[in-house]
Structures are given as structure tokens and as C-alpha cells.
VMD Tcl script that builds the backbone (N, CA, C; Angstrom):
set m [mol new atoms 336]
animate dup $m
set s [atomselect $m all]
$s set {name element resname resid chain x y z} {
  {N N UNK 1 A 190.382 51.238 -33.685}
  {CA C UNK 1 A 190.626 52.659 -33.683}
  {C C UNK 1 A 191.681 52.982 -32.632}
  {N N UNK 2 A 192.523 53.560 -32.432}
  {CA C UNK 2 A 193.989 54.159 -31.865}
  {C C UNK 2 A 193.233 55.442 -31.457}
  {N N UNK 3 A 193.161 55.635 -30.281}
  {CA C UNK 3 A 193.024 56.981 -29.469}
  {C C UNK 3 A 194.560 58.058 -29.067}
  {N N UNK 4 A 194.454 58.635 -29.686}
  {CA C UNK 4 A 195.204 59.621 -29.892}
  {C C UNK 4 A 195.403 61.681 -29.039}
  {N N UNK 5 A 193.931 61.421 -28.748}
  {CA C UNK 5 A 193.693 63.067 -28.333}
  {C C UNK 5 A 193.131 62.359 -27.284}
  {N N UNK 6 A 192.801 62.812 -25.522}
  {CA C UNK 6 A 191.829 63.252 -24.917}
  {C C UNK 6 A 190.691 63.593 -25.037}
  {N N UNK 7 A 189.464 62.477 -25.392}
  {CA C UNK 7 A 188.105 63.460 -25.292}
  {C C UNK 7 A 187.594 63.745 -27.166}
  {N N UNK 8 A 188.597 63.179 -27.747}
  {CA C UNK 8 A 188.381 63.380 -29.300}
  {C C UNK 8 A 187.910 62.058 -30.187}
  {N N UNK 9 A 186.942 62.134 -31.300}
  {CA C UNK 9 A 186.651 60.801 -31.587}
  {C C UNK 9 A 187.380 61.337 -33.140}
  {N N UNK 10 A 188.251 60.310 -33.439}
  {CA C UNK 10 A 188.777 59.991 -34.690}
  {C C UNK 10 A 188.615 59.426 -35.876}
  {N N UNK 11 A 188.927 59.428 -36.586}
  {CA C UNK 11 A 188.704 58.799 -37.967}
  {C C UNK 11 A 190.402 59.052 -38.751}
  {N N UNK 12 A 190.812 57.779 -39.826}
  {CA C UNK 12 A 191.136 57.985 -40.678}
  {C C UNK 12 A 191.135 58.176 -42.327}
  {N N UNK 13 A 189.300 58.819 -42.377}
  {CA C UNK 13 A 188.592 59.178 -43.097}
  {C C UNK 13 A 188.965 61.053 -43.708}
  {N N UNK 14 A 189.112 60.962 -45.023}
  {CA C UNK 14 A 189.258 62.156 -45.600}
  {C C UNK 14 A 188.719 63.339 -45.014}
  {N N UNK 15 A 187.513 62.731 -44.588}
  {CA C UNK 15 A 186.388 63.866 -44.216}
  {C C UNK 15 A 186.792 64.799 -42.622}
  {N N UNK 16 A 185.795 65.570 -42.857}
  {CA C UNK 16 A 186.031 66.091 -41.104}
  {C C UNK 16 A 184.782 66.369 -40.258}
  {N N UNK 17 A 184.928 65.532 -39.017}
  {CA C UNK 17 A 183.977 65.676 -38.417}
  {C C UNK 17 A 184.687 66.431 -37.008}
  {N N UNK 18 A 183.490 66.997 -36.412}
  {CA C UNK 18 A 183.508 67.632 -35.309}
  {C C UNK 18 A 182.249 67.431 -34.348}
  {N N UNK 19 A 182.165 67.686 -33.153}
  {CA C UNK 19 A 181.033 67.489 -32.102}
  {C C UNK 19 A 181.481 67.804 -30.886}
  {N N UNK 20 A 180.267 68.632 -30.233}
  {CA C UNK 20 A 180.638 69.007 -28.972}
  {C C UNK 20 A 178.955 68.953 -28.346}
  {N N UNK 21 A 179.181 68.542 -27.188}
  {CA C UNK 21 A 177.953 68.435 -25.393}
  {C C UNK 21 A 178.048 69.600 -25.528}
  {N N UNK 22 A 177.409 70.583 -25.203}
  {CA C UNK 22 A 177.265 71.708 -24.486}
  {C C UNK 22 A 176.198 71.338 -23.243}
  {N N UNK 23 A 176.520 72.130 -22.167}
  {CA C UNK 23 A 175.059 72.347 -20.884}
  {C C UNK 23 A 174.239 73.634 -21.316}
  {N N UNK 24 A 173.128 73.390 -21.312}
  {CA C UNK 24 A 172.181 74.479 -21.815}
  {C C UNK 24 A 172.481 75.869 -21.311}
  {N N UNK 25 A 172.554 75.752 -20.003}
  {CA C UNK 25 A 173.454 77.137 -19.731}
  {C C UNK 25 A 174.695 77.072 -20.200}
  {N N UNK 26 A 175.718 76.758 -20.142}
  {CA C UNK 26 A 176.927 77.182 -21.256}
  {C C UNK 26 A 176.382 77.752 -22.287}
  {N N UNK 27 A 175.795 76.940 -23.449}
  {CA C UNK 27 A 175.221 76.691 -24.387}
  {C C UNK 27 A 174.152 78.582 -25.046}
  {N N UNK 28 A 173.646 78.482 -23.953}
  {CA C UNK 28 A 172.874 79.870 -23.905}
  {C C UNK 28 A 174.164 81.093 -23.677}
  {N N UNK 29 A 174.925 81.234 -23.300}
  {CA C UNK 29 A 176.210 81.980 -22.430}
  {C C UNK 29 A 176.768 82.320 -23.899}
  {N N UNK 30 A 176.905 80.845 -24.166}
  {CA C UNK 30 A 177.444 81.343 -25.336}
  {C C UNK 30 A 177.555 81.429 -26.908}
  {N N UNK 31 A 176.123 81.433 -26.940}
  {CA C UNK 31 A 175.141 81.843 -28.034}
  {C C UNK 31 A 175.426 83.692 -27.941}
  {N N UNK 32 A 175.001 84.304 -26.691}
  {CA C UNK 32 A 174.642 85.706 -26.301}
  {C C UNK 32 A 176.106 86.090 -26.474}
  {N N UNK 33 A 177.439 85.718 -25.806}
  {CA C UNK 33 A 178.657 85.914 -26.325}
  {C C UNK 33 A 179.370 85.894 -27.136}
  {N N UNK 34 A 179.290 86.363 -28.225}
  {CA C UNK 34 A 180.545 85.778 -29.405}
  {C C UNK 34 A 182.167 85.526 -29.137}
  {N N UNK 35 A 182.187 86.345 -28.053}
  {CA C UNK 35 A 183.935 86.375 -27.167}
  {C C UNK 35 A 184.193 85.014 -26.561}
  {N N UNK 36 A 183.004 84.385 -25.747}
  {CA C UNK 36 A 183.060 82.754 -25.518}
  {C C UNK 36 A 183.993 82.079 -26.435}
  {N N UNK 37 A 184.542 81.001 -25.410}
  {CA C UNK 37 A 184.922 79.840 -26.015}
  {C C UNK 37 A 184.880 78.769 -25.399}
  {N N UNK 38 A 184.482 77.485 -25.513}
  {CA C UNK 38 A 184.184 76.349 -24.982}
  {C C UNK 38 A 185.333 75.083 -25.030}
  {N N UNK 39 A 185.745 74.371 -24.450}
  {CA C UNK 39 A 186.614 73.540 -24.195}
  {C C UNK 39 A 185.988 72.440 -23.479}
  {N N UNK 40 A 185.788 71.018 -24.211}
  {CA C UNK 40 A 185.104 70.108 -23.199}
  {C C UNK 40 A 185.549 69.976 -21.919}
  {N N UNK 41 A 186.859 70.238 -21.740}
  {CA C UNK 41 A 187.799 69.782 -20.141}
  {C C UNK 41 A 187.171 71.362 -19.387}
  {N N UNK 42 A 187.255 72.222 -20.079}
  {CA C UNK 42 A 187.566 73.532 -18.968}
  {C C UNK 42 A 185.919 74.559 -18.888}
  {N N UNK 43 A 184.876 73.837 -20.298}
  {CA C UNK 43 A 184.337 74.602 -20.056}
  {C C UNK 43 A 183.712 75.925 -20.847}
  {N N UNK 44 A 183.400 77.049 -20.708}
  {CA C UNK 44 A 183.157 78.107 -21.055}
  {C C UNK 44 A 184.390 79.286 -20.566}
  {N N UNK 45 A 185.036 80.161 -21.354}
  {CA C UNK 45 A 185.513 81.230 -21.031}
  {C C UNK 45 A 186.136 81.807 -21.776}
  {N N UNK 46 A 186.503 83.435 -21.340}
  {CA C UNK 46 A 186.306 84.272 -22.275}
  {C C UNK 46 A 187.943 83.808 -23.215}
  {N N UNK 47 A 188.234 84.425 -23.829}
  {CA C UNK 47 A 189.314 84.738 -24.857}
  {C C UNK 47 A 190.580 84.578 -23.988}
  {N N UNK 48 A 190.507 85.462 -23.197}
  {CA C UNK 48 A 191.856 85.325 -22.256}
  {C C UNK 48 A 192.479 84.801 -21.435}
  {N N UNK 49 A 191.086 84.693 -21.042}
  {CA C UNK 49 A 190.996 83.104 -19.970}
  {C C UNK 49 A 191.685 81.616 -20.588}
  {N N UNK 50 A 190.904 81.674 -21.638}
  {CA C UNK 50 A 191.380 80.065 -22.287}
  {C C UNK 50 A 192.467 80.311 -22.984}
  {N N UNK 51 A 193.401 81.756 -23.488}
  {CA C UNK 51 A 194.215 81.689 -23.839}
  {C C UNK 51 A 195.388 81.274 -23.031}
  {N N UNK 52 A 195.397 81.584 -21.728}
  {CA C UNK 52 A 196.273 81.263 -20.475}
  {C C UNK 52 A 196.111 79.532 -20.107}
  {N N UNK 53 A 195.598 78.778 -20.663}
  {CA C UNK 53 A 195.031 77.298 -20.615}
  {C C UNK 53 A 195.849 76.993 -21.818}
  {N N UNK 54 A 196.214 77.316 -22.607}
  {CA C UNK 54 A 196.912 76.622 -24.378}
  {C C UNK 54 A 198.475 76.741 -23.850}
  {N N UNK 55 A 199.369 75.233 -24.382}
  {CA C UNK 55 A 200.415 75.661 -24.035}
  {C C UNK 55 A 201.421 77.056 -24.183}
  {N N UNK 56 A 201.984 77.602 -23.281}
  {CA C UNK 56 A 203.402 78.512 -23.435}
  {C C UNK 56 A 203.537 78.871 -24.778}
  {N N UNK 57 A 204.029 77.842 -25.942}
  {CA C UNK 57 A 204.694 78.004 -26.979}
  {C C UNK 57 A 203.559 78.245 -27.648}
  {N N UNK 58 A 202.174 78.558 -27.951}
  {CA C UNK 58 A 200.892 78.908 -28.688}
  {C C UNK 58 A 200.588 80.010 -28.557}
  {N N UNK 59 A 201.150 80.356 -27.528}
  {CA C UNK 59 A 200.379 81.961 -26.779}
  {C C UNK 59 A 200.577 83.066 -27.429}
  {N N UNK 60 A 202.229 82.711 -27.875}
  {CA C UNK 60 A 202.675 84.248 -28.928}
  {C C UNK 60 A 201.419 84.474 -29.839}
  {N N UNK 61 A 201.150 83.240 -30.781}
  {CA C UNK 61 A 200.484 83.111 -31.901}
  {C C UNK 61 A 199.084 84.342 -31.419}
  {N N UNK 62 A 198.633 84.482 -30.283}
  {CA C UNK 62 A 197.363 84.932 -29.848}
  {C C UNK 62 A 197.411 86.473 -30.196}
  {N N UNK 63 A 196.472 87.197 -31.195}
  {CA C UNK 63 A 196.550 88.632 -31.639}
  {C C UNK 63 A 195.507 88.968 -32.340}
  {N N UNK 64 A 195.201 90.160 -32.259}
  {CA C UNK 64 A 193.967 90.869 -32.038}
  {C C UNK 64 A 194.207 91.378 -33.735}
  {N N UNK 65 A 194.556 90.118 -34.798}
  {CA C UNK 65 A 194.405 90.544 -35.940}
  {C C UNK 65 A 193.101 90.333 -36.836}
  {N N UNK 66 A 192.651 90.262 -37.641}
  {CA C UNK 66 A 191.413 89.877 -38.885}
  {C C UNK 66 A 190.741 88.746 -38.201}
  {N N UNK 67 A 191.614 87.630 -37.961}
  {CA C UNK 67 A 190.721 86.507 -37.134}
  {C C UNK 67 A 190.672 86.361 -36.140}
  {N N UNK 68 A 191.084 87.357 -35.406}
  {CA C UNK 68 A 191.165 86.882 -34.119}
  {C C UNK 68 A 191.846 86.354 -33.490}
  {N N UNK 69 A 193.032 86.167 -33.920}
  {CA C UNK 69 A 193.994 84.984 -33.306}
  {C C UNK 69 A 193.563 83.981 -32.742}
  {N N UNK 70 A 192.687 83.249 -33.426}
  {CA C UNK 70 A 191.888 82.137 -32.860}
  {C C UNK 70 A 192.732 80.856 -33.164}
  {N N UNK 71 A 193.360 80.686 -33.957}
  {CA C UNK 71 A 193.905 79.209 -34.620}
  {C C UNK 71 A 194.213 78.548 -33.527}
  {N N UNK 72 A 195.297 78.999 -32.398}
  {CA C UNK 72 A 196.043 78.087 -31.669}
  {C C UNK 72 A 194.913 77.690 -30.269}
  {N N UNK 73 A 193.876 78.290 -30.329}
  {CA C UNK 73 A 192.845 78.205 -29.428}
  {C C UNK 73 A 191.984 76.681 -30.250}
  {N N UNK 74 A 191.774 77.053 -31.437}
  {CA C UNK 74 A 191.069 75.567 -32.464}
  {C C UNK 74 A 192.002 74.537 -32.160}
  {N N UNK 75 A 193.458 75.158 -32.284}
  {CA C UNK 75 A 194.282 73.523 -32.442}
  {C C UNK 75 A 194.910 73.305 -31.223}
  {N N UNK 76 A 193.808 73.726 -30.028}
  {CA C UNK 76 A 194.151 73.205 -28.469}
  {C C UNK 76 A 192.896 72.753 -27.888}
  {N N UNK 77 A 191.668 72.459 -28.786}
  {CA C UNK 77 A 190.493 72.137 -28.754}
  {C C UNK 77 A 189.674 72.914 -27.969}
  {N N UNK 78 A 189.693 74.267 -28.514}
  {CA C UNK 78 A 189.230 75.473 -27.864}
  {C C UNK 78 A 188.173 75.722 -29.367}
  {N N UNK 79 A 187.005 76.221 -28.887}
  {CA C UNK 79 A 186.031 76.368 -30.206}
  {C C UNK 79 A 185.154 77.906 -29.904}
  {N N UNK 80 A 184.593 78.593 -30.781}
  {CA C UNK 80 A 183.841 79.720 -30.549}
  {C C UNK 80 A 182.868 79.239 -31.469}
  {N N UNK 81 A 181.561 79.571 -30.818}
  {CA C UNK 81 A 180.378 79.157 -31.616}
  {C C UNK 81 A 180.188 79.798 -32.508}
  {N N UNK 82 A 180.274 80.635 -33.394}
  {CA C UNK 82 A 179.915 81.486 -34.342}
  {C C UNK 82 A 181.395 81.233 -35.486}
  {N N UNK 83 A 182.507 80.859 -34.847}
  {CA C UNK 83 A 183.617 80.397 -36.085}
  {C C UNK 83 A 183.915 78.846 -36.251}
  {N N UNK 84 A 183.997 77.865 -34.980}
  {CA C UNK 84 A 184.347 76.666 -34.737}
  {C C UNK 84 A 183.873 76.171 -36.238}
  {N N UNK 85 A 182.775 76.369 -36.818}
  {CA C UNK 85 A 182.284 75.122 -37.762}
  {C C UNK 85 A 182.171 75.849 -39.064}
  {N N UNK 86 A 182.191 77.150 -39.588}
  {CA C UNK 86 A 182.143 78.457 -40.431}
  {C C UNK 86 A 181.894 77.271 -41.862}
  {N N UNK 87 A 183.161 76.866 -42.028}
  {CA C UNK 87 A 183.330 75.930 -42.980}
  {C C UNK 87 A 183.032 74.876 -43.839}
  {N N UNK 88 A 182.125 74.121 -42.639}
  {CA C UNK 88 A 181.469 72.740 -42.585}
  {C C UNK 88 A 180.108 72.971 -42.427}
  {N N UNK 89 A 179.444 72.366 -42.917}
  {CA C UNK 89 A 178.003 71.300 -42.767}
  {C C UNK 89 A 178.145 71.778 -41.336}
  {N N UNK 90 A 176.882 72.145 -40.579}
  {CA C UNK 90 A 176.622 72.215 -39.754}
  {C C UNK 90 A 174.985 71.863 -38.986}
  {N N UNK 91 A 175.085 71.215 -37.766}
  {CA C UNK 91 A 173.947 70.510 -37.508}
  {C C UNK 91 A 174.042 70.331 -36.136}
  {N N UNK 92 A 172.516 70.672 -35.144}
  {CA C UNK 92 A 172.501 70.888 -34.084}
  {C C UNK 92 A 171.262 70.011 -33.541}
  {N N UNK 93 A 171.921 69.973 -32.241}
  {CA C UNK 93 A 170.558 68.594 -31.723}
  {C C UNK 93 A 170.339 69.254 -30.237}
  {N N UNK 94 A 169.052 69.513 -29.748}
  {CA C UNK 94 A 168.714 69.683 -28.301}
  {C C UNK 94 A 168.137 68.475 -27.975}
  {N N UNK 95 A 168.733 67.655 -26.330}
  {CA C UNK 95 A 167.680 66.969 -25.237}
  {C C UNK 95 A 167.949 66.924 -24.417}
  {N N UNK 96 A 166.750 66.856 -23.603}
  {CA C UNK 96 A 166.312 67.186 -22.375}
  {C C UNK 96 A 166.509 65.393 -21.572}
  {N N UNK 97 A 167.499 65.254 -20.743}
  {CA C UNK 97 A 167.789 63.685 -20.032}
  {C C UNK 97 A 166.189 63.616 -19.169}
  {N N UNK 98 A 166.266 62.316 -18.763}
  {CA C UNK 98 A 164.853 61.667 -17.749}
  {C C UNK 98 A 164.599 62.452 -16.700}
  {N N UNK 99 A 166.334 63.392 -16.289}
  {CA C UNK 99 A 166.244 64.037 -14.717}
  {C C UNK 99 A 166.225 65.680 -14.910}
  {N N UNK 100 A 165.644 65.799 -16.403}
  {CA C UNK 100 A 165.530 66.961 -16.684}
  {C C UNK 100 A 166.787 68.061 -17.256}
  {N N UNK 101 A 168.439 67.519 -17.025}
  {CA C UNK 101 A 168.942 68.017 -17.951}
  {C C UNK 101 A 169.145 68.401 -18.998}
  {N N UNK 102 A 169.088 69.927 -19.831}
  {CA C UNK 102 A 169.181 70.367 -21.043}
  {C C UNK 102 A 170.427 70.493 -21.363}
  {N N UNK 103 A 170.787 69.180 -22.790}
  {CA C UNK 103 A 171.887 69.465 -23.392}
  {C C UNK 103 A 172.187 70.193 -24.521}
  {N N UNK 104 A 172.964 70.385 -25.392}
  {CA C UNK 104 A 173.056 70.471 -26.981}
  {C C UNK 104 A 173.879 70.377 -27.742}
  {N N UNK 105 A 173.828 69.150 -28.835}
  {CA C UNK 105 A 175.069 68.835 -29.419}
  {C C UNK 105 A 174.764 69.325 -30.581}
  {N N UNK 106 A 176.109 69.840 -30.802}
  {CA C UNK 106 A 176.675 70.906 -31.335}
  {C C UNK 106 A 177.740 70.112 -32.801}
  {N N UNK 107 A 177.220 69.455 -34.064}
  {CA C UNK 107 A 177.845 68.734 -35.303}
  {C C UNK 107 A 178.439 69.457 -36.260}
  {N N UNK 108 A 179.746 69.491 -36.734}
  {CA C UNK 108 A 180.382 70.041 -38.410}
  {C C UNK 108 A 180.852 69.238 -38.626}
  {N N UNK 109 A 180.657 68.929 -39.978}
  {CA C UNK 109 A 181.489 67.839 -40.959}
  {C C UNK 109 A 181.551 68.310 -42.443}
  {N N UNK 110 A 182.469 67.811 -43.191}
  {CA C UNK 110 A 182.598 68.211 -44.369}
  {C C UNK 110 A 184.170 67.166 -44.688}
  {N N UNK 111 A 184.390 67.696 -45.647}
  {CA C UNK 111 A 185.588 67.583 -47.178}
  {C C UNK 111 A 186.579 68.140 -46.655}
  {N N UNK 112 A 188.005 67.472 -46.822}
  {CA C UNK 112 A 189.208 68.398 -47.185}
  {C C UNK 112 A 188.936 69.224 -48.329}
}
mol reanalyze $m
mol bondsrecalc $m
mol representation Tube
mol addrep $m
């Protein structure tokens, strides 16, 4: 397998998969938020926040139209829980580690 993205697991399979860790607090933050957005490197934050994190040349794209101007936030591995997976098969896993950490992974997959 050829690693290609930061932090991304690949395939050159038709299909599409997706997965994300959340920390139970993130996780809770931003369940209650729909404005959230999560980024494995950066985290939790709001819309504007992580829009200032996507390169320069993406930013125009960002507008307060029908979707949200969400795209260039998806294709900078920026996700909102309530759109990230809309599309796909979706499937969720909670556990709790030996030292008591609450995680939750967060699965979409599907078809071109």
C-alpha cells in the first residue's frame, strides 16, 4: 500500500471508506453542535475556525450557500457529524480503554 495523505488509510478499491477516533468529549461537543467540525490533526472547531486551517486557495470556495460551503472543508479532511457520511452506510462503535478512556469510532462506506 503507498501512503499518500497524512493520517488517511487507503484503498485502491471502487468503494469508499471513511473512519474517524473521536474523544468522548469532542465526540459529545459535537453531537450537541451541528456548526462543529472535526479534523484528526486539529481537533474540534467551529466553521471559521477550521476554515482559516484549509489552504489560501480553498477559502474563496467557503459560503453561506444551500450546503454550507462545506466541500473544501471535506476535501481538507475536515468532517461535520451530521453531513461527513449523509451518503454512505454508516456505523458507529463506543470503548472505554483499561485507563478508562472514552472513545468513538465514527465508520461510512459505500459505492461510487
Amino acid at each position: 500500500m503507498k501512503i499518500t495523505r497524512k493520517g488517511v488509510f487507503e484503498t485502491n478499491s471502487s468503494s469508499t471508506h471513511a473512519m474517524a477516533i473521536v474523544p468522548d468529549e469532542e465526540y459529545k461537543k459535537m453531537k450537541a453542535d451541528h456548526s462543529l467540525w472535526y479534523h484528526p490533526e486539529y481537533g474540534l472547531k467551529t466553521k471559521e475556525e477550521a476554515s482559516k486551517l484549509i489552504p489560501e486557495e480553498d477559502q474563496k470556495y467557503l459560503t453561506d450557500d444551500e450546503d454550507g460551503g462545506s466541500w473544501p472543508l471535506y476535501d481538507n479532511g475536515w468532517f461535520n457529524y451530521e453531513e461527513w457520511h449523509s451518503d454512505l452506510e454508516q456505523d458507529e462503535h463506543e470503548y472505554t480503554s483499561a485507563h478508562g478512556d472514552k472513545i468513538h469510532i465514527i465508520c461510512a462506506y459505500g459505492y461510487d
